[in-house]
C-alpha positions, 0 to 999 in steps of 0.5 A: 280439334278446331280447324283454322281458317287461315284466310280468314285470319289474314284478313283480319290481322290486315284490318287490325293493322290499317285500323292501328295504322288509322289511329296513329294518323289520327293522333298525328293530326291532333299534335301526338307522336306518329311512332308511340301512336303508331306501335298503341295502334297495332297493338291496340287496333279498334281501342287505339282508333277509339282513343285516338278520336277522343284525345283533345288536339295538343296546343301546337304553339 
């Protein structure tokens, strides 16, 4: 059996969220919903910080 490094695993499941938490603050910005994107983010992570760069900014008027 595989031993787990636990530490290691704590640390990457801390990035994975301020990565998703990154990805709702960016959605935010270019007019999005802070809670869905924040609940895509720390599901999604990387893929959500992603997409969040590439969505058009929403027309605020």
């Amino acid at each position: 059996m595989t031993e787990i490094n636990w530490q290691l695993f704590w640390i990457l499941m801390v990035l994975h969220c301020v990565i998703g938490t990154a990805a709702a603050f960016v959605a935010k910005s270019r007019g999005r919903n802070f809670n869905i994107w924040l609940g895509w983010g720390l599901l999604g992570g990387t893929i959500a910080l992603i997409t969040a760069f590439l969505l058009p900014a929403k027309n605020l008027d």
